[in-house]
CHARMM-style PDB file with segment names, atoms N, HN, CA, C and O in Angstrom:
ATOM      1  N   UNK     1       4.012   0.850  29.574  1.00  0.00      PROA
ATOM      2  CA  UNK     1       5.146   0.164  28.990  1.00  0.00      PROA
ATOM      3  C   UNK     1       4.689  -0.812  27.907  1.00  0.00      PROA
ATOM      4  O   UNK     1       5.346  -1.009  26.885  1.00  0.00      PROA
ATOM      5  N   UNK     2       3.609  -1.370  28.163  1.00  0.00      PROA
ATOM      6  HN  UNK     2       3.074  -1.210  28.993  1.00  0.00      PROA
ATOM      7  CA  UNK     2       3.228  -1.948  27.199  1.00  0.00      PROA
ATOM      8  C   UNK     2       2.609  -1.845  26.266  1.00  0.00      PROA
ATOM      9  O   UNK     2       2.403  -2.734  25.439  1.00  0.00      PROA
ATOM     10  N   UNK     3       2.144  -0.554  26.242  1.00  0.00      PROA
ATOM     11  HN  UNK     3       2.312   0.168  26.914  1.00  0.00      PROA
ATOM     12  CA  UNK     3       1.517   0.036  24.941  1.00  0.00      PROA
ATOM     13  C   UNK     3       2.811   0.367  24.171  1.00  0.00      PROA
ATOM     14  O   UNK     3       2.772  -0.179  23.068  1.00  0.00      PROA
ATOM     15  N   UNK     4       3.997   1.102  24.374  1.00  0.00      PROA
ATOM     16  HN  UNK     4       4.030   1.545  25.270  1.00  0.00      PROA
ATOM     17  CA  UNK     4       4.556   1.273  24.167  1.00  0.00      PROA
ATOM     18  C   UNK     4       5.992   0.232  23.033  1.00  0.00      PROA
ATOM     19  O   UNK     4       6.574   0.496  21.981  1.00  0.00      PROA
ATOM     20  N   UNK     5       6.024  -0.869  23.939  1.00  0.00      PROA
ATOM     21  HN  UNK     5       5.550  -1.083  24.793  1.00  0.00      PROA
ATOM     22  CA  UNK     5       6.392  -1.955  23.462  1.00  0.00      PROA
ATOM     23  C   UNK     5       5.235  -2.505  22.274  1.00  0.00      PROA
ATOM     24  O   UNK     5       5.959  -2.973  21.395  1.00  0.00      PROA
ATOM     25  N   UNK     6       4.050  -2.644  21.905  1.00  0.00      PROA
ATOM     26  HN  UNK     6       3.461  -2.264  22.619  1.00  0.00      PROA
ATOM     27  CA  UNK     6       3.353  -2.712  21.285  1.00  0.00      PROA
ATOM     28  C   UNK     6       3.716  -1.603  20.323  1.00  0.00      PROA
ATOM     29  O   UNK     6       4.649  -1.889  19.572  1.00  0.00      PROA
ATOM     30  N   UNK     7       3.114  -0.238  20.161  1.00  0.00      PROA
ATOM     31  HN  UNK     7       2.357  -0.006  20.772  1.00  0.00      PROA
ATOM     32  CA  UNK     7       3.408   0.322  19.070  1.00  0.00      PROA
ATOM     33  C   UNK     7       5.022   0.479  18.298  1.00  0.00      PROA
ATOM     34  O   UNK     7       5.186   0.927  17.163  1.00  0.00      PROA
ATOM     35  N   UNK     8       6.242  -0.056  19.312  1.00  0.00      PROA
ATOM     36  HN  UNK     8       6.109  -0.420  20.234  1.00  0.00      PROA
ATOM     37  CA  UNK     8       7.569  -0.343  18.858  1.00  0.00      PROA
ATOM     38  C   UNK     8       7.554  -2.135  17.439  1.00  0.00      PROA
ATOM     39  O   UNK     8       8.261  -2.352  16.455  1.00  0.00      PROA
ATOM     40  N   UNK     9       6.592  -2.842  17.975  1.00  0.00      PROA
ATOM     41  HN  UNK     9       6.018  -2.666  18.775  1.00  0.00      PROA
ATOM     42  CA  UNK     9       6.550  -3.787  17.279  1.00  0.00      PROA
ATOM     43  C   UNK     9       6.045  -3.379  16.115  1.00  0.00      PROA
ATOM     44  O   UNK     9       6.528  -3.837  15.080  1.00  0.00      PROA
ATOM     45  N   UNK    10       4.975  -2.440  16.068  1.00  0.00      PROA
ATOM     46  HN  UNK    10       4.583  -2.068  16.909  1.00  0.00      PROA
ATOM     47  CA  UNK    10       3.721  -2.524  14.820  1.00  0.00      PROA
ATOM     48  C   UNK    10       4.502  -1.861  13.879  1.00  0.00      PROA
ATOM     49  O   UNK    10       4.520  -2.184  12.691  1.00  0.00      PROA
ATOM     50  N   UNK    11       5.407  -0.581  14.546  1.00  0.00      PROA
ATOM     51  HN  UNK    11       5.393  -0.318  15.511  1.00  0.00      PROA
ATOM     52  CA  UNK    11       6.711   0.032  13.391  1.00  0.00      PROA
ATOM     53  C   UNK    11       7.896  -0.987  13.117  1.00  0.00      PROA
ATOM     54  O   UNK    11       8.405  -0.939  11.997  1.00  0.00      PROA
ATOM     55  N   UNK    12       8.069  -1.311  13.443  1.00  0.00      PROA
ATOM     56  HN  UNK    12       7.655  -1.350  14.352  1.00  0.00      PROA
ATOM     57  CA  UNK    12       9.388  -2.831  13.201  1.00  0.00      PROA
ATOM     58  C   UNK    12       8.726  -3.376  12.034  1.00  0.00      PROA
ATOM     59  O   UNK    12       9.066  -3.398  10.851  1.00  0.00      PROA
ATOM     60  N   UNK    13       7.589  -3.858  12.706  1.00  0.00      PROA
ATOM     61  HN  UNK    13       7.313  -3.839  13.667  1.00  0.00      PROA
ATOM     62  CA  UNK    13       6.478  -5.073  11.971  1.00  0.00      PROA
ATOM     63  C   UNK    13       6.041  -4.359  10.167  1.00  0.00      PROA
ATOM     64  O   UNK    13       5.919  -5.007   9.128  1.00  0.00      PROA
ATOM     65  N   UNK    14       5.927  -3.167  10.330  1.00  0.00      PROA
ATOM     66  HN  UNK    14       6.027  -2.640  11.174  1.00  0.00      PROA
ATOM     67  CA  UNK    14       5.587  -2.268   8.740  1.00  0.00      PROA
ATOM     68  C   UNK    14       7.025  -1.902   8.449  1.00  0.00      PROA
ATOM     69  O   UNK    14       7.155  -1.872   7.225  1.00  0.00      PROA
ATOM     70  N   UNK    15       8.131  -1.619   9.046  1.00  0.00      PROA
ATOM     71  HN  UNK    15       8.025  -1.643  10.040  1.00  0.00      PROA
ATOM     72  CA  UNK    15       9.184  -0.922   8.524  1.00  0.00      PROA
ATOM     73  C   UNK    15       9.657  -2.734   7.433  1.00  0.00      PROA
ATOM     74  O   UNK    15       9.809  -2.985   6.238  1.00  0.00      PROA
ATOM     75  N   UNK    16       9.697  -3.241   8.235  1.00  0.00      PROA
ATOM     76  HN  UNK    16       9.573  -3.036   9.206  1.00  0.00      PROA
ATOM     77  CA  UNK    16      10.273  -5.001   7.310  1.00  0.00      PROA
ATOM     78  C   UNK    16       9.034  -5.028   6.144  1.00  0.00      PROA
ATOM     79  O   UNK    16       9.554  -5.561   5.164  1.00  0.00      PROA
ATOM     80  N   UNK    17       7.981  -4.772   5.902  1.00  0.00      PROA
ATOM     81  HN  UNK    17       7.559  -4.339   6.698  1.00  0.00      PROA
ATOM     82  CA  UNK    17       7.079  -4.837   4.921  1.00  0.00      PROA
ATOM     83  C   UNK    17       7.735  -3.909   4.192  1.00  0.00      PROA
ATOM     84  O   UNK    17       8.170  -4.290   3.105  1.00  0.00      PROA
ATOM     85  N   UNK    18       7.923  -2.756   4.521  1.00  0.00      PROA
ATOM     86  HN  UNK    18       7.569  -2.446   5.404  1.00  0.00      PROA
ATOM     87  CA  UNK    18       8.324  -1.850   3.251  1.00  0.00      PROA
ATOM     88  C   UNK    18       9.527  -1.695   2.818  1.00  0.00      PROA
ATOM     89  O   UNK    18       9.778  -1.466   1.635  1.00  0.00      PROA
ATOM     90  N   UNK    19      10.596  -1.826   3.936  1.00  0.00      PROA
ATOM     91  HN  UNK    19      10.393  -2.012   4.897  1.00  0.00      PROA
ATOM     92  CA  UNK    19      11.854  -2.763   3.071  1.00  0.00      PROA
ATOM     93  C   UNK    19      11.860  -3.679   2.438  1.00  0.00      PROA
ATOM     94  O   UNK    19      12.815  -3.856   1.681  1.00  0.00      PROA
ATOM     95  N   UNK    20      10.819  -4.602   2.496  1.00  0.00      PROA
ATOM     96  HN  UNK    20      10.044  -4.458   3.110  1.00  0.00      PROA
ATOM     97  CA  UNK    20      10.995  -5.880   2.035  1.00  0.00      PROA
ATOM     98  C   UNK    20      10.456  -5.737   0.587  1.00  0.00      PROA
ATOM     99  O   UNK    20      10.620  -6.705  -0.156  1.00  0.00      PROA
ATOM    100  N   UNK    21       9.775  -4.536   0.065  1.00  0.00      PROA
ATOM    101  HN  UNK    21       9.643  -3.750   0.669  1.00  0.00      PROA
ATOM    102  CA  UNK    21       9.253  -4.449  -1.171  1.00  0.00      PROA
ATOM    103  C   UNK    21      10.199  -4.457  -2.234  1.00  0.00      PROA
ATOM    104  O   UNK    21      11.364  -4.298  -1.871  1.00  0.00      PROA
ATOM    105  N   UNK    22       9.954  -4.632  -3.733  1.00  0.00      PROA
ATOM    106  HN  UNK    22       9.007  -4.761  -4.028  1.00  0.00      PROA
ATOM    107  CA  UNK    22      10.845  -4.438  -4.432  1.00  0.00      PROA
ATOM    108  C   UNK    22      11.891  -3.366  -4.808  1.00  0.00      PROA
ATOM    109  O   UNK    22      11.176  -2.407  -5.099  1.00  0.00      PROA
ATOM    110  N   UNK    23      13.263  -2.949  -4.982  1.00  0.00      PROA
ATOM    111  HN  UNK    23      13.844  -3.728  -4.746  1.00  0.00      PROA
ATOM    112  CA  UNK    23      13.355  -1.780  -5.067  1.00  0.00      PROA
ATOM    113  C   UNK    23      13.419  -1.472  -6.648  1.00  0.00      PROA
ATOM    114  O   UNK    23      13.683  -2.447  -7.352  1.00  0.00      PROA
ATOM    115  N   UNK    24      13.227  -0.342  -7.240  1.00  0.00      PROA
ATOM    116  HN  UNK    24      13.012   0.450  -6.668  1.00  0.00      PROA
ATOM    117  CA  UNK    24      13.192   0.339  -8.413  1.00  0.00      PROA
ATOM    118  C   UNK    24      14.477   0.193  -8.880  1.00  0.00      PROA
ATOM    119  O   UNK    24      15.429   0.717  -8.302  1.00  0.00      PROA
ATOM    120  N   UNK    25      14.616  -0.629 -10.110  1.00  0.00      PROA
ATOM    121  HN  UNK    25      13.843  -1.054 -10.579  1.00  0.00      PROA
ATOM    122  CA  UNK    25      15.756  -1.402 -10.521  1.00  0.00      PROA
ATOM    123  C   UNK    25      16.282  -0.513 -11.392  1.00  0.00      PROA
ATOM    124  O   UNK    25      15.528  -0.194 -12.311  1.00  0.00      PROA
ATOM    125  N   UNK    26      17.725   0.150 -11.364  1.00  0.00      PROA
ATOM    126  HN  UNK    26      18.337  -0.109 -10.617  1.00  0.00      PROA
ATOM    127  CA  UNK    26      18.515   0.948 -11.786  1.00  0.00      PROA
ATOM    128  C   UNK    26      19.616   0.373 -12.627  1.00  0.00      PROA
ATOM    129  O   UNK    26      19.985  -0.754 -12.298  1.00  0.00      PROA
ATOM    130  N   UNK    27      20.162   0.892 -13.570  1.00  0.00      PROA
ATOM    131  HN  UNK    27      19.863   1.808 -13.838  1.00  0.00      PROA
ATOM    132  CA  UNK    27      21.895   0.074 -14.327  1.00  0.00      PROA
ATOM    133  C   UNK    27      22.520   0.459 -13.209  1.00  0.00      PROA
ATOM    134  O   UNK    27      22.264   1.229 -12.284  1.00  0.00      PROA
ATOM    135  N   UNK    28      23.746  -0.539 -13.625  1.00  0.00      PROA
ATOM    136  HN  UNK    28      23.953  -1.166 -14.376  1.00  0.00      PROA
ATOM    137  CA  UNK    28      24.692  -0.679 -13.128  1.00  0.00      PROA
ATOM    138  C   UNK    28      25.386   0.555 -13.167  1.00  0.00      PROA
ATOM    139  O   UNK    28      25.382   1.217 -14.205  1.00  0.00      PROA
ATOM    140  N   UNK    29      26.048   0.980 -12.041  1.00  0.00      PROA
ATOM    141  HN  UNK    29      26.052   0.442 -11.198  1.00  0.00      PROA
ATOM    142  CA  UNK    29      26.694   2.210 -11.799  1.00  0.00      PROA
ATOM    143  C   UNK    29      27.946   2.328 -12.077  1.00  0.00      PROA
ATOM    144  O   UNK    29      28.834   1.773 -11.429  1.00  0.00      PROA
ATOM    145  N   UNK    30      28.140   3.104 -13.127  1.00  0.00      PROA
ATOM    146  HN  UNK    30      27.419   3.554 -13.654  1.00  0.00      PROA
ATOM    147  CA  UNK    30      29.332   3.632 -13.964  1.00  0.00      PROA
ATOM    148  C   UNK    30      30.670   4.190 -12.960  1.00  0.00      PROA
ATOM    149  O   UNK    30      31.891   4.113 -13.096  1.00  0.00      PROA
ATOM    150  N   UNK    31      30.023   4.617 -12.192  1.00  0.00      PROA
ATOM    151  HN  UNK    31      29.031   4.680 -12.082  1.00  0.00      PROA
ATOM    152  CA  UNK    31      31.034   5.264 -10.809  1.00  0.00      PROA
ATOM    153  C   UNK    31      30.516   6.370  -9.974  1.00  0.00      PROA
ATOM    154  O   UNK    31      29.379   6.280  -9.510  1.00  0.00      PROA
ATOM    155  N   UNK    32      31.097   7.186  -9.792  1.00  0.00      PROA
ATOM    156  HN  UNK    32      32.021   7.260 -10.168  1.00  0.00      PROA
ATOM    157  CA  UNK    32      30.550   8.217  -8.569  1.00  0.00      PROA
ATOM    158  C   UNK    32      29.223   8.909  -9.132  1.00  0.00      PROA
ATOM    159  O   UNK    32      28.185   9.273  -8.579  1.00  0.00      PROA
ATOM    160  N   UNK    33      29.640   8.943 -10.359  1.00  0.00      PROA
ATOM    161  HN  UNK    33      30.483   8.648 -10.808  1.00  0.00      PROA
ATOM    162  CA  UNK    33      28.418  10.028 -11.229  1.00  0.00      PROA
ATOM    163  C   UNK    33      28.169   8.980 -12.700  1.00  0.00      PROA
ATOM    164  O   UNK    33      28.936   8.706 -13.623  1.00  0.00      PROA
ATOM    165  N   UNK    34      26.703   8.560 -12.406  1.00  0.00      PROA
ATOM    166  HN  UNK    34      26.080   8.782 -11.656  1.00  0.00      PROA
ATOM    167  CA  UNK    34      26.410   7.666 -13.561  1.00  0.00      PROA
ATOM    168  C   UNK    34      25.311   8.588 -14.270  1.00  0.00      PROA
ATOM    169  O   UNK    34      24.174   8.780 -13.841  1.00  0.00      PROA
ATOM    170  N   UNK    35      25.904   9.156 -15.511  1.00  0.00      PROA
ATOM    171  HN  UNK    35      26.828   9.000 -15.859  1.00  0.00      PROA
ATOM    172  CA  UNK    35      24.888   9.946 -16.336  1.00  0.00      PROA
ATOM    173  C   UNK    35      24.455   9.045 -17.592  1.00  0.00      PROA
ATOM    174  O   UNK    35      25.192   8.785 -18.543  1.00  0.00      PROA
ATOM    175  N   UNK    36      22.967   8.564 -17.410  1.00  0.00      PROA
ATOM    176  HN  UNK    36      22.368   8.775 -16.638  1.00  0.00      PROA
ATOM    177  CA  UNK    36      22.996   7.707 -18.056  1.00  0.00      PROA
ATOM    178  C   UNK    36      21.697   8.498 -18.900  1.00  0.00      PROA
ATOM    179  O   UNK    36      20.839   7.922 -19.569  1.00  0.00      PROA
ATOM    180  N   UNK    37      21.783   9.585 -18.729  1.00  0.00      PROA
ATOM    181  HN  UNK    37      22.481  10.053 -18.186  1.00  0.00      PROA
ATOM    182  CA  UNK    37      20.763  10.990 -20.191  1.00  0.00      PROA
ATOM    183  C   UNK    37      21.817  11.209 -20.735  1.00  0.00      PROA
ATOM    184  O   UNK    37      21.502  11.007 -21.908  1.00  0.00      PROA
ATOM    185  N   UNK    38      22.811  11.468 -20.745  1.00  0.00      PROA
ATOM    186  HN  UNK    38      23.067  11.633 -19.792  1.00  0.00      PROA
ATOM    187  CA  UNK    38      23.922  12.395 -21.565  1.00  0.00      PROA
ATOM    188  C   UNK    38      24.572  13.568 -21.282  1.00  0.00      PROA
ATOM    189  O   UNK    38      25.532  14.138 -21.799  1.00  0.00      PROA
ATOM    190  N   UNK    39      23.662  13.878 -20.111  1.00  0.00      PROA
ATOM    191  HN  UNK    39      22.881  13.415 -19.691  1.00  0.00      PROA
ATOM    192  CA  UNK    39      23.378  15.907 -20.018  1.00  0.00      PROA
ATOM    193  C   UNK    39      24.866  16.058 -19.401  1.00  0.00      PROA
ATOM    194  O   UNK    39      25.087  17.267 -19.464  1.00  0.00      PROA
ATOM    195  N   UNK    40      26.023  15.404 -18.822  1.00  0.00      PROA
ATOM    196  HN  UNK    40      25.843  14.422 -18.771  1.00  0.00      PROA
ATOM    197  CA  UNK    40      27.441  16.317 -18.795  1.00  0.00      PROA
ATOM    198  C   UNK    40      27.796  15.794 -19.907  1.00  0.00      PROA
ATOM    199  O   UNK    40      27.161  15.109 -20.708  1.00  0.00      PROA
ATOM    200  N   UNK    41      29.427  16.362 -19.902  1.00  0.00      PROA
ATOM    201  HN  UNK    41      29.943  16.918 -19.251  1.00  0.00      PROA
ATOM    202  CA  UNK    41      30.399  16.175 -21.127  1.00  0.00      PROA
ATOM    203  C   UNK    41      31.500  15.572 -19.903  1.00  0.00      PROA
ATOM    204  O   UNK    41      31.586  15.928 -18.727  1.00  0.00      PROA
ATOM    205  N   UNK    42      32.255  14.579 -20.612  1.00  0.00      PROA
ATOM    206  HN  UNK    42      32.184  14.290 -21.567  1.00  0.00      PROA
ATOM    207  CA  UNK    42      33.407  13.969 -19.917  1.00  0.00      PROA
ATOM    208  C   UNK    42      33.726  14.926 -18.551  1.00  0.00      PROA
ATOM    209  O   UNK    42      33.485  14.649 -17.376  1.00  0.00      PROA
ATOM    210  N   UNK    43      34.367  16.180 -19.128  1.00  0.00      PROA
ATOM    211  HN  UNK    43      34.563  16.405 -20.083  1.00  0.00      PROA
ATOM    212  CA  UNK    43      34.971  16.966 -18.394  1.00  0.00      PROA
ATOM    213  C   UNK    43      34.215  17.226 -17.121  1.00  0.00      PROA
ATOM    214  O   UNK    43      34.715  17.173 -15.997  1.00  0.00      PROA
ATOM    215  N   UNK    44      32.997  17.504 -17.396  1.00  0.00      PROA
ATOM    216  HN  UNK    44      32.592  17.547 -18.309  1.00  0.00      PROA
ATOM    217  CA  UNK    44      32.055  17.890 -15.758  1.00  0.00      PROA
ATOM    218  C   UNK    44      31.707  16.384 -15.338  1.00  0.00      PROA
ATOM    219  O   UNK    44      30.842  16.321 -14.465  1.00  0.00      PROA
ATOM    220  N   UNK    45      32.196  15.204 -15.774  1.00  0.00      PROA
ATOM    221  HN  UNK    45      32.899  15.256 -16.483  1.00  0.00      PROA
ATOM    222  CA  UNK    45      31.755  14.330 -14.783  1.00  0.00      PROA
ATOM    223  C   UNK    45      33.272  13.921 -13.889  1.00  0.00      PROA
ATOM    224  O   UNK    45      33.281  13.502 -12.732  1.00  0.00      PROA
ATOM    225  N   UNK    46      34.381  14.138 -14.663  1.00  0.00      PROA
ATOM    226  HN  UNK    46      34.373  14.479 -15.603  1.00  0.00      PROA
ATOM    227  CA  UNK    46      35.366  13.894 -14.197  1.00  0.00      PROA
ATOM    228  C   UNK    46      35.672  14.779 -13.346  1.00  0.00      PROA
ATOM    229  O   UNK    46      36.429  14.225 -12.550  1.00  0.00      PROA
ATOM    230  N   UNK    47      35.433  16.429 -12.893  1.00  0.00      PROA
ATOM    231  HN  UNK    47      34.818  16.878 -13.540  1.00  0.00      PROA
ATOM    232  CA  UNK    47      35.373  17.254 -12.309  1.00  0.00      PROA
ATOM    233  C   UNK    47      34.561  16.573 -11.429  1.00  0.00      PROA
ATOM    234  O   UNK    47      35.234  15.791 -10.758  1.00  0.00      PROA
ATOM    235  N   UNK    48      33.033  16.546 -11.076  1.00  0.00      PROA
ATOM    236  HN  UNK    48      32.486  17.181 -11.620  1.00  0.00      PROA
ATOM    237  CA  UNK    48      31.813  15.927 -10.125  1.00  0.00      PROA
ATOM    238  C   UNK    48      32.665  15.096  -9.504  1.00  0.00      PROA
ATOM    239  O   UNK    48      33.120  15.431  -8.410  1.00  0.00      PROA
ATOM    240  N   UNK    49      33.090  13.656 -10.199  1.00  0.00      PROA
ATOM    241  HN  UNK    49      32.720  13.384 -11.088  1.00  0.00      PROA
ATOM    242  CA  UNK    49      33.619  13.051  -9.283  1.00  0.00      PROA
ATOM    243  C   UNK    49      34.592  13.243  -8.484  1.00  0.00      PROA
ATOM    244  O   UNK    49      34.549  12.985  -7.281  1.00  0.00      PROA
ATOM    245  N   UNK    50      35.712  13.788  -9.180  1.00  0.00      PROA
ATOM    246  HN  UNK    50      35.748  13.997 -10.157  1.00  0.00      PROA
ATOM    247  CA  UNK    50      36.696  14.764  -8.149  1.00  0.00      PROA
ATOM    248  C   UNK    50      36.408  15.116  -6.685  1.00  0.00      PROA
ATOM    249  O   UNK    50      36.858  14.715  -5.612  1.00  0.00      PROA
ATOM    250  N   UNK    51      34.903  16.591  -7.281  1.00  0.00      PROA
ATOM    251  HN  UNK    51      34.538  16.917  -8.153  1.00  0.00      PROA
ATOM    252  CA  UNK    51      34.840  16.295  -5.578  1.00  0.00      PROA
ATOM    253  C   UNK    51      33.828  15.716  -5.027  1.00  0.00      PROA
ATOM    254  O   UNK    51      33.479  16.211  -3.955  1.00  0.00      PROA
ATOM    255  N   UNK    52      33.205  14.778  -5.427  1.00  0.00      PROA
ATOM    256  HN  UNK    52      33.489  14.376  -6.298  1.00  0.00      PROA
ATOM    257  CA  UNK    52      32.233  14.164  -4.603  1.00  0.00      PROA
ATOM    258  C   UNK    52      33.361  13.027  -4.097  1.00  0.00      PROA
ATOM    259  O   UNK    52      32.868  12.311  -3.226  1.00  0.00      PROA
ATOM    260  N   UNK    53      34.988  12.618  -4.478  1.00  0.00      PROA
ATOM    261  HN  UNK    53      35.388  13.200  -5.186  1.00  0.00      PROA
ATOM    262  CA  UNK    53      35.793  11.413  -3.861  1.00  0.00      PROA
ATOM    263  C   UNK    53      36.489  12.297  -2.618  1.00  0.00      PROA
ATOM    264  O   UNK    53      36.544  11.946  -1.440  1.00  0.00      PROA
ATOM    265  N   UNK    54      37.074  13.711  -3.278  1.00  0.00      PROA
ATOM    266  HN  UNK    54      37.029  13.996  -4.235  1.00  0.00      PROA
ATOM    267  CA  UNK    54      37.314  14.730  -1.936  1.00  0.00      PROA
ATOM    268  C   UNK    54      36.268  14.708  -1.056  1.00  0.00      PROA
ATOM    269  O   UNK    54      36.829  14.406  -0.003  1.00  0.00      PROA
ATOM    270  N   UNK    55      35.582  14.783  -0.915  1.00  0.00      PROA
ATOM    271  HN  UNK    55      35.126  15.028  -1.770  1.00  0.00      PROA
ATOM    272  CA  UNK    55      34.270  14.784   0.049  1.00  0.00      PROA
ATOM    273  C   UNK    55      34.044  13.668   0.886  1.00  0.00      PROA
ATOM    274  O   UNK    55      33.832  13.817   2.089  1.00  0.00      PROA
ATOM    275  N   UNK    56      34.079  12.356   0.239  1.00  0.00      PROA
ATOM    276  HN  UNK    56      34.251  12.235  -0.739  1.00  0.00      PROA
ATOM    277  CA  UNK    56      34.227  11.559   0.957  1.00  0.00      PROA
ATOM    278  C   UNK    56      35.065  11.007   1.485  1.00  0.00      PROA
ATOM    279  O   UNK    56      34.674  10.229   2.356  1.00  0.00      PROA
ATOM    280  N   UNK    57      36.987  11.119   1.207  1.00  0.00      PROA
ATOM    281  HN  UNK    57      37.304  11.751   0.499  1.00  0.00      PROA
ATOM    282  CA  UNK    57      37.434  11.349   1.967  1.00  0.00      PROA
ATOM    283  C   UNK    57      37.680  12.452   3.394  1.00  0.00      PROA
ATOM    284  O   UNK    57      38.283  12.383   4.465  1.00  0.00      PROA
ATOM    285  N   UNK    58      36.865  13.417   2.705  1.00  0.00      PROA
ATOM    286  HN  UNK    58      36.375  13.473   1.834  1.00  0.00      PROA
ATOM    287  CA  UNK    58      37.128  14.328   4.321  1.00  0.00      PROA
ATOM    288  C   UNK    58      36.384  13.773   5.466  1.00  0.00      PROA
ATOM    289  O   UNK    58      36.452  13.883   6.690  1.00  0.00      PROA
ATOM    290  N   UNK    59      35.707  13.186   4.689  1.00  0.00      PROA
ATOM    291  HN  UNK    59      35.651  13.097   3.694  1.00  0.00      PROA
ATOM    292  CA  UNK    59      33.909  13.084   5.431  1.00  0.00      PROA
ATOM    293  C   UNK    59      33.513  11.344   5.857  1.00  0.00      PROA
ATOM    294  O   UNK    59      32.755  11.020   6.772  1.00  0.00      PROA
ATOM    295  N   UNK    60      34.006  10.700   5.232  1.00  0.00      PROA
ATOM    296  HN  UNK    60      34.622  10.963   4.489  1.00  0.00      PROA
ATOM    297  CA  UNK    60      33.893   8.979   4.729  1.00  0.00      PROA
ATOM    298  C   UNK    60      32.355   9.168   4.860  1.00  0.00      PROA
ATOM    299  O   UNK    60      31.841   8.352   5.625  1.00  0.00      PROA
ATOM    300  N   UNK    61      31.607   9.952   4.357  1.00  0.00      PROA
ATOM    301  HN  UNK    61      32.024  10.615   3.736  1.00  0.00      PROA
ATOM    302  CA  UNK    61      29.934   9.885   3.622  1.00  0.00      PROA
ATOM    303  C   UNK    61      30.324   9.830   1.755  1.00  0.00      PROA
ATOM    304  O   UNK    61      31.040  10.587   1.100  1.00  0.00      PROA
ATOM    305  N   UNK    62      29.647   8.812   1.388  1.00  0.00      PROA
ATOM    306  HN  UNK    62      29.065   8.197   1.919  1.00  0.00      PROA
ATOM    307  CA  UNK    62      29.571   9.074  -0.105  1.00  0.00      PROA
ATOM    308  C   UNK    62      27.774   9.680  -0.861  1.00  0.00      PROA
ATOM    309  O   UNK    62      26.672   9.504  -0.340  1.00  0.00      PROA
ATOM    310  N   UNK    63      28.030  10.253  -1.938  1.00  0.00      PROA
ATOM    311  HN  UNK    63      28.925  10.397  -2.361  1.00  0.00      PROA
ATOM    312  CA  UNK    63      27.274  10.906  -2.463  1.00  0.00      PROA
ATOM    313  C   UNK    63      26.723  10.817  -3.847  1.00  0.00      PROA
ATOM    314  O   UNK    63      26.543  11.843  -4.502  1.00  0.00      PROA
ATOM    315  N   UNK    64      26.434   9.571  -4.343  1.00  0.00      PROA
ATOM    316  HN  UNK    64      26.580   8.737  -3.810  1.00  0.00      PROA
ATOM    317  CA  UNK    64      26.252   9.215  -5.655  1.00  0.00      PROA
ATOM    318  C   UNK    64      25.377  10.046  -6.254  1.00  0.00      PROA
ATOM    319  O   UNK    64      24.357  10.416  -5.672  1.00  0.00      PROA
ATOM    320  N   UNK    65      25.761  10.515  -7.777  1.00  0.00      PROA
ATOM    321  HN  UNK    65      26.589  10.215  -8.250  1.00  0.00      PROA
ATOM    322  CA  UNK    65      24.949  11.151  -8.623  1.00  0.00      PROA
ATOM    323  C   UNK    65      25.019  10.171  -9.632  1.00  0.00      PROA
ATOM    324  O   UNK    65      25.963   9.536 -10.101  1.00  0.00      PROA
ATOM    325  N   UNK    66      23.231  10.201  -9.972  1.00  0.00      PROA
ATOM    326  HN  UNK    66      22.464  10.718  -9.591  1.00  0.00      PROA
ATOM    327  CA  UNK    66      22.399   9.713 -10.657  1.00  0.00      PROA
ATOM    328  C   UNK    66      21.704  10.415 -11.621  1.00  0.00      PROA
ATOM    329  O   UNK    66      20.713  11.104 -11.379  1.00  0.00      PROA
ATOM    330  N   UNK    67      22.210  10.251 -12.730  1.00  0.00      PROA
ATOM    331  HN  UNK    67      23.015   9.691 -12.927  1.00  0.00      PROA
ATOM    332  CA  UNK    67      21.030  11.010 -13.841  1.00  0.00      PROA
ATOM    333  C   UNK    67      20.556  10.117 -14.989  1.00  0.00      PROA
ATOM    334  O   UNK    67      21.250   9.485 -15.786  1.00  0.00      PROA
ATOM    335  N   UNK    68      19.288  10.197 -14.906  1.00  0.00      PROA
ATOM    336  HN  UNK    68      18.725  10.710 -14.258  1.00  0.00      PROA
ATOM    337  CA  UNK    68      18.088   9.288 -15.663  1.00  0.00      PROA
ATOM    338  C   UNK    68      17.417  10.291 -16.520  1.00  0.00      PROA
ATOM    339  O   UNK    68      17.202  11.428 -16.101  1.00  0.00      PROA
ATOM    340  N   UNK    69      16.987   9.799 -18.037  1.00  0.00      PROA
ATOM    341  HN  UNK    69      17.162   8.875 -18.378  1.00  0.00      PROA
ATOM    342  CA  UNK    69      15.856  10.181 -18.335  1.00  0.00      PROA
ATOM    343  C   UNK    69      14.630  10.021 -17.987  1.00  0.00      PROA
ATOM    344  O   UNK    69      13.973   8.981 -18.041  1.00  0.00      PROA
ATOM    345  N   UNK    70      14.223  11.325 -17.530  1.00  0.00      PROA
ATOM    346  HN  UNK    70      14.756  12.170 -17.486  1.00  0.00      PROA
ATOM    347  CA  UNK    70      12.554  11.423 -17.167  1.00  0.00      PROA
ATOM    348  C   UNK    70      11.428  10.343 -18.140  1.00  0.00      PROA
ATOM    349  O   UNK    70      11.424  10.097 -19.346  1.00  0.00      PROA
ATOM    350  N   UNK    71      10.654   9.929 -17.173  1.00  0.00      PROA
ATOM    351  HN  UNK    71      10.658  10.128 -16.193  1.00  0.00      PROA
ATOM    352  CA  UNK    71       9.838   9.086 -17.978  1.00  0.00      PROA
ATOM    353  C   UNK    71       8.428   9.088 -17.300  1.00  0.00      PROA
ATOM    354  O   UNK    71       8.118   9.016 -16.111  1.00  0.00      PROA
ATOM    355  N   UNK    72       7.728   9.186 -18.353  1.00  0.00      PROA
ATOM    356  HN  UNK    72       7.980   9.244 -19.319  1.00  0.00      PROA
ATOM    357  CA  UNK    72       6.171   9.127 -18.013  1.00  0.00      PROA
ATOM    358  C   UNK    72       5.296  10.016 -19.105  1.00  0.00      PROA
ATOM    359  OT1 UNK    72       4.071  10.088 -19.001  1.00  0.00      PROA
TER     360      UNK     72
END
């Protein structure tokens, strides 16, 4: 039991270290679908969001799409 209780701490104890790191700082989100390359046209983001808001009403899970230009 007490090993046990021990290795429950040491994951607690690293999971708060690596939450606690910085997170990778993103813009501000435009709405369901933030295309911030260009790559839809109005129409397919207003479609996307459509059903990614159907979806989460069926479901109450949401599903954000994110598009970035590649970098490196």
């Amino acid at each position: 039991m007490a090993k046990q209780l021990t290795m429950l701490m040491v994951l607690i104890s690293f999971s708060i270290g690596v939450l606690g790191q910085p997170a990778t700082s993103f813009p501000a989100m435009k709405g369901v679908v933030s295309d911030y390359a260009g790559r839809l046209d109005e129409a397919q983001i207003k479609e996307l969001s459509g059903l990614l808001k159907d979806y989460e009403r069926q479901t109450t899970r949401q599903i954000p799409v994110i598009i970035l230009e590649p970098t490196g």
